[in-house]
C-alpha positions in Angstrom: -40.9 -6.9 -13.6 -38.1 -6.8 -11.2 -35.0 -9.6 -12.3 -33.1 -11.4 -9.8 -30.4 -9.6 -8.6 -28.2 -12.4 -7.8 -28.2 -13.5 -11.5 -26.5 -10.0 -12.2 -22.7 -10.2 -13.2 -20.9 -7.1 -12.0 -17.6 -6.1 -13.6 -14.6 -6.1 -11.6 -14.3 -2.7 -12.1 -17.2 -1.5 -10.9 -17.4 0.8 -8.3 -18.9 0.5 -4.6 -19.7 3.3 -2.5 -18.7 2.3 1.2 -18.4 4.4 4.2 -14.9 4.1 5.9 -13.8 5.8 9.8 -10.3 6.8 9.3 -8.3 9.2 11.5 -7.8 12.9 10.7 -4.2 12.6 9.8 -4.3 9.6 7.0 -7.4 11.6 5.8 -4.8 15.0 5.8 -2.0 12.5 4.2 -4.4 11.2 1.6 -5.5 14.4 1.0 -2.0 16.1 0.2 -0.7 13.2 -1.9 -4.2 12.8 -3.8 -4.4 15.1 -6.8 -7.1 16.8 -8.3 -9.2 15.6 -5.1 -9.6 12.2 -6.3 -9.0 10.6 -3.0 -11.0 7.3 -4.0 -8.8 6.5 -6.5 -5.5 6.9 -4.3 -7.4 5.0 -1.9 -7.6 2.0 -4.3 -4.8 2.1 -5.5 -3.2 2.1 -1.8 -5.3 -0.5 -1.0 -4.7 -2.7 -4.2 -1.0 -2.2 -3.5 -1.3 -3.3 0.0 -3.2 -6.9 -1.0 -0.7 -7.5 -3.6 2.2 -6.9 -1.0 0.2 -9.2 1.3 -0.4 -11.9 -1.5 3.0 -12.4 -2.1 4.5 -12.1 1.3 1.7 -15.5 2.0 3.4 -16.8 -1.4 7.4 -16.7 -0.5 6.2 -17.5 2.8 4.6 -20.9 1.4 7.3 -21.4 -0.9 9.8 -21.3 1.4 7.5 -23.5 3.9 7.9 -25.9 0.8 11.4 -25.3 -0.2 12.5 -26.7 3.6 9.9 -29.3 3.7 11.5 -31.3 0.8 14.9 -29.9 1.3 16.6 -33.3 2.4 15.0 -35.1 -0.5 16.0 -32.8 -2.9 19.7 -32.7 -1.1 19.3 -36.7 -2.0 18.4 -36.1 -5.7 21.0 -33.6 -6.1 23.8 -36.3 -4.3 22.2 -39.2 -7.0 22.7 -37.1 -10.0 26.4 -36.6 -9.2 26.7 -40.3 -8.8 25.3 -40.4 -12.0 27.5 -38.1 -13.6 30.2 -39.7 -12.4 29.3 -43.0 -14.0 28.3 -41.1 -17.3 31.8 -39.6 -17.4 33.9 -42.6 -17.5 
């Protein structure tokens, strides 16, 4: 009896095999920095680095997006809790 293979719960560190066209010299580069001929894994972990760089590049991009977006409120909060102080201080 055959299951239903979209029921099936892969972990996230299972492995894929894909076939990838790359030119001669990343394949040369990979292959001098990769030791022991375990090129998938540098590959990975090049790629995994390369996501994370992009992740957070989208994030300080959206938090700065966000940062100018309320800057004059927060500029009005900031000018409201000096008045504040002021009064608290007499």
């Amino acid at each position: 009896m055959c299951k239903d293979m979209s029921t099936i719960t892969l972990s996230p560190n299972t492995k894929e095999r894909i076939n990838v066209m790359l030119p001669r010299r990343i394949i040369r580069s990979i292959g001098r920095l990769s030791k022991n001929r375990k090129r998938s894994q540098f590959i990975a972990t090049a790629v995994d680095f390369y996501i994370d760089s992009m992740q957070n590049k989208k994030l300080k991009s959206l938090l700065q997006e966000g940062a100018q977006k309320r800057s004059e409120r927060d500029q009005i909060i900031t000018e409201e809790m000096g008045l504040i102080d002021t009064v608290y201080e007499k």
